[in-house]
ZAPA-854197 format. One line per 8 residues: number of its first residue (from 1); for each residue y, z, x of C-alpha. Coordinates in nm, 2 decimals. Each point is the difference from the previous one (the first is absolute). Layout:
REM residues N
NUM = Y,Z,X ~ ...
END
This chain:
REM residues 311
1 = 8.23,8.35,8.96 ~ 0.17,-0.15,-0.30 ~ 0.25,0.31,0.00 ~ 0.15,-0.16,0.31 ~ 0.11,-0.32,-0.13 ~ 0.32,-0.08,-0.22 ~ -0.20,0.12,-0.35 ~ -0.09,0.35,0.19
9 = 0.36,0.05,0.04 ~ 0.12,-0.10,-0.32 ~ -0.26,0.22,-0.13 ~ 0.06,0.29,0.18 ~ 0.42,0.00,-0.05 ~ -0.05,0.05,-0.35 ~ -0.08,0.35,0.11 ~ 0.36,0.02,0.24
17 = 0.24,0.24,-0.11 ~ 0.31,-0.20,0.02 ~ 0.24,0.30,0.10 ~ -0.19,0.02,0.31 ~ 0.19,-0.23,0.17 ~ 0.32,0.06,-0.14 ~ 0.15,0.20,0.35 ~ 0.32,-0.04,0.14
25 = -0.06,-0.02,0.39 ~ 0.34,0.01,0.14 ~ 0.05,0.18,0.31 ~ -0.37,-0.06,0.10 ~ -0.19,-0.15,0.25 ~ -0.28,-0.20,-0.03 ~ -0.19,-0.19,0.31 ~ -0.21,-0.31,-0.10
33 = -0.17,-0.21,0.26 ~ -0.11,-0.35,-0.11 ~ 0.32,0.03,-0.22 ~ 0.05,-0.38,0.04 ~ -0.23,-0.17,-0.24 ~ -0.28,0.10,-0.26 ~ -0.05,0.34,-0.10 ~ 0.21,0.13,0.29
41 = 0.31,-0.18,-0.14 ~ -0.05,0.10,-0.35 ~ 0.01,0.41,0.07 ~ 0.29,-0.04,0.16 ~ 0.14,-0.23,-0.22 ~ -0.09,0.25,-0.30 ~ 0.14,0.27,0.18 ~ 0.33,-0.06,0.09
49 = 0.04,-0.12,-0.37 ~ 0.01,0.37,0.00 ~ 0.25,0.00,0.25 ~ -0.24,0.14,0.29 ~ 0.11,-0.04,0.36 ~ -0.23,-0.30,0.15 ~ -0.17,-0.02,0.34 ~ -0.13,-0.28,0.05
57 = -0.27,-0.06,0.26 ~ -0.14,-0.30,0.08 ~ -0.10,-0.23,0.27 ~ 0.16,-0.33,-0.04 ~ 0.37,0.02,0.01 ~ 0.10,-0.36,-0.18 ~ -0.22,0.09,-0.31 ~ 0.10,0.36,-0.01
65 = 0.36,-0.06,0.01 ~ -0.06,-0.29,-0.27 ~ -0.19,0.30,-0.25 ~ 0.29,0.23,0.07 ~ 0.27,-0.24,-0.13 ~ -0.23,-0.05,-0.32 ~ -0.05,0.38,-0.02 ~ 0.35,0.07,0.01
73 = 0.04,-0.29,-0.23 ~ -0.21,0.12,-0.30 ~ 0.12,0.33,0.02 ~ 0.34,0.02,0.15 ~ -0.12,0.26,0.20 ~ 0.17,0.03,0.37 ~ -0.18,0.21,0.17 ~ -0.27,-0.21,0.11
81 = -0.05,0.00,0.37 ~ -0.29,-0.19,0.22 ~ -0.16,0.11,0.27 ~ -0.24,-0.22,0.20 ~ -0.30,0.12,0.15 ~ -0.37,-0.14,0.04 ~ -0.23,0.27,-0.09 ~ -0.32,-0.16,0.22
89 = 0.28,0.14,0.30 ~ -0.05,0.35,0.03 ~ 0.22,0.13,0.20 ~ 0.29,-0.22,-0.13 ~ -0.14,0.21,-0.34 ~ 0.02,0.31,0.18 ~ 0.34,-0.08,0.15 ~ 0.12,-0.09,-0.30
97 = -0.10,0.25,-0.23 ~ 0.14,0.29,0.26 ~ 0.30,-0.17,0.05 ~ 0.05,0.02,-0.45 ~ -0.05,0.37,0.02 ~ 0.24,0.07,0.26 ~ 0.28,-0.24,-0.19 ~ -0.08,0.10,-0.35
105 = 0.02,0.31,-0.15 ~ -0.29,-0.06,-0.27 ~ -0.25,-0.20,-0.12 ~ -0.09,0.03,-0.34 ~ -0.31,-0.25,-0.06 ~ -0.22,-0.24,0.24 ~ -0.19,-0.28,-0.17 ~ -0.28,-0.12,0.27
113 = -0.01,-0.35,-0.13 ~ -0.04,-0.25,0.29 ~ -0.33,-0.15,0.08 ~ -0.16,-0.28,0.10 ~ -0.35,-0.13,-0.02 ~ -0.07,-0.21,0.33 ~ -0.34,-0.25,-0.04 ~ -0.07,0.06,0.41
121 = -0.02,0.25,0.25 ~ 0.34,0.06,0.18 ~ 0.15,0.24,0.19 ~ 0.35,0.09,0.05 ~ 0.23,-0.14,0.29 ~ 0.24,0.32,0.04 ~ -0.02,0.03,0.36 ~ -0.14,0.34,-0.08
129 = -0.43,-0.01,-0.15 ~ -0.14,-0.27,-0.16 ~ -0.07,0.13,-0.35 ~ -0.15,-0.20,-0.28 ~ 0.22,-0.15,-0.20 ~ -0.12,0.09,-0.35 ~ -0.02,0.33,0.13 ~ 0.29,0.07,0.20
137 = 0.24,-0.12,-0.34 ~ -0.20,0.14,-0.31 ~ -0.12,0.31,0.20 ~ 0.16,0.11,0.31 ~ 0.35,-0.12,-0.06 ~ 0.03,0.23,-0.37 ~ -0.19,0.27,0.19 ~ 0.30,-0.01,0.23
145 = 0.24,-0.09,-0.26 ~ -0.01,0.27,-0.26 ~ -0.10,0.29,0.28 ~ 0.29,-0.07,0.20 ~ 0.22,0.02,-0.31 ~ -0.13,0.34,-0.09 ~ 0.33,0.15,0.13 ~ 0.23,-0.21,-0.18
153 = -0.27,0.02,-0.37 ~ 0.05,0.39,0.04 ~ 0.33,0.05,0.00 ~ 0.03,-0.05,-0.36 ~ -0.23,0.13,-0.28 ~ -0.23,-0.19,-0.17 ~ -0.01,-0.28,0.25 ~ -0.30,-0.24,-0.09
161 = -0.21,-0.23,0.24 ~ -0.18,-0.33,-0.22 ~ -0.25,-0.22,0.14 ~ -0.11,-0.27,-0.11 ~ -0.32,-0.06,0.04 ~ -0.31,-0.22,-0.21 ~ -0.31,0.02,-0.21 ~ -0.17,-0.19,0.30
169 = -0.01,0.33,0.18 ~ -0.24,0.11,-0.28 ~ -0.30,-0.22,0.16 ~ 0.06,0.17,0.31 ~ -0.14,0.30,0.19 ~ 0.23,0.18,0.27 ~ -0.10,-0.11,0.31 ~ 0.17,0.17,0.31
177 = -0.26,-0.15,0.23 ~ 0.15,-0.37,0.05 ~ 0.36,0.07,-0.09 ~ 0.12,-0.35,0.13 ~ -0.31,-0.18,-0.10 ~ -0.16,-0.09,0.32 ~ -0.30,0.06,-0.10 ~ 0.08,-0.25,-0.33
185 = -0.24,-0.36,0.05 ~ 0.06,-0.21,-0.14 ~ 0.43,0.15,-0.05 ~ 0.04,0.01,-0.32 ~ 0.41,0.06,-0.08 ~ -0.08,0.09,-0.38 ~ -0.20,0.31,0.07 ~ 0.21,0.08,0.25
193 = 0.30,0.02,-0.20 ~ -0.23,0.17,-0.26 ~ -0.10,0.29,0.26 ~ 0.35,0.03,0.08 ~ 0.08,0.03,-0.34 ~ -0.27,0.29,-0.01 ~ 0.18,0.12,0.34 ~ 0.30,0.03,-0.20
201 = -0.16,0.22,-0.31 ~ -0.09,0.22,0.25 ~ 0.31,0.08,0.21 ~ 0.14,0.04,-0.39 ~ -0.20,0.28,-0.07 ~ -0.01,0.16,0.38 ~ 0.40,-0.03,-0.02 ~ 0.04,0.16,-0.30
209 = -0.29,0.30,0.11 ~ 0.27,0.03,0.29 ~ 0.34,-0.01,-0.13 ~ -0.01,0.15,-0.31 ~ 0.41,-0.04,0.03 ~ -0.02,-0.37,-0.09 ~ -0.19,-0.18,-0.28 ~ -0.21,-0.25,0.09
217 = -0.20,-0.28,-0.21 ~ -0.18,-0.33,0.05 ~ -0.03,-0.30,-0.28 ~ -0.20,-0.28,-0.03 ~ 0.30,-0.29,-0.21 ~ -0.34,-0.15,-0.15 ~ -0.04,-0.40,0.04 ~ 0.37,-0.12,0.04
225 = 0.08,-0.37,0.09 ~ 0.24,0.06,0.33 ~ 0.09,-0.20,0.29 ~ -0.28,0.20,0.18 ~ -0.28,-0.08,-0.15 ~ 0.08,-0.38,-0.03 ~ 0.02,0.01,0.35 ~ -0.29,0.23,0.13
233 = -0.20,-0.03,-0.33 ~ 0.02,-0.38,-0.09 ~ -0.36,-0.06,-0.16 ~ 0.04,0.34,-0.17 ~ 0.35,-0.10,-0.14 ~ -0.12,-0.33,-0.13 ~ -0.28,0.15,-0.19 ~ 0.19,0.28,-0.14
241 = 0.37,-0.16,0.01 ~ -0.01,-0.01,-0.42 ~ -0.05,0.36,0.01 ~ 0.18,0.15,0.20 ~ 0.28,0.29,-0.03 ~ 0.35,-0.10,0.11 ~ 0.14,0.16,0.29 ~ 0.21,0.27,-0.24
249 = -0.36,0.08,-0.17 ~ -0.14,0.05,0.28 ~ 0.28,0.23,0.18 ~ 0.07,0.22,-0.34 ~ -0.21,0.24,0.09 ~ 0.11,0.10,0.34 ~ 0.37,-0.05,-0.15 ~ -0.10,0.26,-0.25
257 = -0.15,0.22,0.33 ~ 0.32,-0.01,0.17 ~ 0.24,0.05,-0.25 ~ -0.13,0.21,-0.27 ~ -0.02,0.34,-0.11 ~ -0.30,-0.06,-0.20 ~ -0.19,-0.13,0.34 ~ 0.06,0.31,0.21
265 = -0.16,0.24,-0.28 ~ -0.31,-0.15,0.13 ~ -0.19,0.22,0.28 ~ 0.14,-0.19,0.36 ~ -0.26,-0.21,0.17 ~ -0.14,-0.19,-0.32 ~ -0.09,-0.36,-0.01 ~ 0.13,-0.18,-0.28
273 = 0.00,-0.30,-0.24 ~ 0.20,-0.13,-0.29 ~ 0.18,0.35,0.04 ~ -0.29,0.20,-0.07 ~ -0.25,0.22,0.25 ~ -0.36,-0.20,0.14 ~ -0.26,0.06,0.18 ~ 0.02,-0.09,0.38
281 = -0.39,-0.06,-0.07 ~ -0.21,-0.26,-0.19 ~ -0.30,0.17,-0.20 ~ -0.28,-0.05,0.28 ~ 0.17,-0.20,0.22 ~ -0.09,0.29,0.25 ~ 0.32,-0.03,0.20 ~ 0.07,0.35,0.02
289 = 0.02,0.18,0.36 ~ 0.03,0.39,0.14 ~ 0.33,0.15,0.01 ~ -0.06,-0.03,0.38 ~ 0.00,-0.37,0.00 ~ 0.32,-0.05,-0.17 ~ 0.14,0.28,0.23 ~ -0.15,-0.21,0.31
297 = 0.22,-0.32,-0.12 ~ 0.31,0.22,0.04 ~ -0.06,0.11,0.31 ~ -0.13,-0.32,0.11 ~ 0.35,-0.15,-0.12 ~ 0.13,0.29,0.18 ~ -0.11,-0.07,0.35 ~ 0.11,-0.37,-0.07
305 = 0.38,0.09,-0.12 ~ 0.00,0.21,0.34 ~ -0.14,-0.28,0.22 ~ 0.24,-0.28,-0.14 ~ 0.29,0.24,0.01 ~ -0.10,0.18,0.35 ~ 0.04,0.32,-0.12
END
């Protein structure tokens, strides 16, 4: 796991080809949830360097205002616009996200990037279902996210969906049998996040079996020392706080995912880290499942986006 920390990345940029990232992004659109903080906050930041159009979408208004003013600071870029929505809401995702495609004209690149890892079993207080928490954020809510903004991502060519995801899915095995971890005793918020993570890999490669229009990719940012993980992780981030990547480490790759040329010469649906192609599969780990499986989780995410939605 050493090619996860801060010496794994310095390691593996001395392989980057620094023209990938030198793209002017004017005139495009990129959507980046979580773009308040961490790695979130540095993808957009790198972006509209490149003079990208920014979309904002987070959940707490004072902080996201407060990373748009430094945004626009550092780059004196403009067109940096917020747009708050709780992902763990899923019809206030769905509403949103239909509402974009019927105001915009195009969409040129998603980054899923929001997440949380909650420590306890809760459900969500929407008036609609209860859904876990964990799940209803890392899982349901980019489900309904990115499908939803199909419409606006194919209007243009090219379009790219990124996701990021983590190596802790790598320990897990796809399980569509306890999607909101019910059956979980003791709860254990780590492994749920991780089979999210896992839940995430998945929709990645369905997505890009199914629209071959769009590219889509997933990354794992390696190790990287973010508000996040000092919050969900804190024994994790005081063991490992010395070795950590920085946030901008840590987000480089899915920058390089949703900007570059280089990135989309890669076959859609890939899992990546430090800008290269890996394995969604640990040597023996046995966490491999049938095609059938991984089809069950989208229609099983199906039925739920048609249930919260009451279509």
């Amino acid at each position: 796991m050493k090619e996860y920390t801060k010496s794994g990345y310095q390691s593996a940029s001395k392989h980057f080809h620094d023209g990938d990232l030198e793209v002017d992004c004017s005139g495009q659109h990129y959507m980046i949830t979580g773009a308040n903080s961490g790695i979130g906050k540095c993808i957009a930041t790198e972006i509209a360097k490149r003079g990208g159009t920014i979309h904002m979408v987070c959940r707490n208004p004072n902080t996201a205002q407060e990373a748009k003013c430094e945004i626009i600071n550092a780059t004196d870029n403009q067109n940096v616009m917020v747009h708050i929505l709780d992902l763990c809401d899923s019809r206030a995702v769905y509403n949103f996200a239909k509402n974009f495609c019927a105001e915009n004209d195009v969409l040129h690149t998603l980054v899923n990037n929001a997440g949380c890892m909650i420590n306890t079993r809760q459900l969500t207080t929407d008036g609609i279902v209860g859904i876990e928490k964990n799940f209803a954020t890392n899982t349901l809510g980019t489900y309904i996210l990115t499908t939803t903004l199909l419409p606006a991502l194919k209007r243009t060519d090219k379009s790219r969906v990124v996701t990021v995801t983590s190596g802790g899915m790598l320990v897990q095995k796809l399980n569509t049998d306890d999607l909101q971890f019910e059956k979980m005793d003791p709860f254990d918020g780590t492994m749920a996040y991780a089979q999210n993570k896992r839940q995430q890999v998945v929709m990645t490669e369905q997505w890009a079996k199914q629209h071959p229009e769009v590219h889509f990719s997933c990354m794992h940012p390696g190790w990287a020392d973010t508000p996040a993980v000092r919050t969900s992780m804190p024994e994790f981030y005081e063991k490992m706080k010395d070795r950590l990547r920085s946030a901008e480490e840590g987000s480089d790759t899915a920058v390089w995912l949703a900007m570059s040329p280089a990135a989309v010469e890669h076959p859609s649906g890939q899992f990546f880290q430090d800008r290269k192609g890996v394995s969604t599969h640990l040597p023996l780990a046995h966490t491999k499942v049938s095609h059938r499986e991984e089809e069950g989780l989208m229609s099983a995410l199906e039925n739920l986006v048609k249930k919260v939605t009451n279509q």
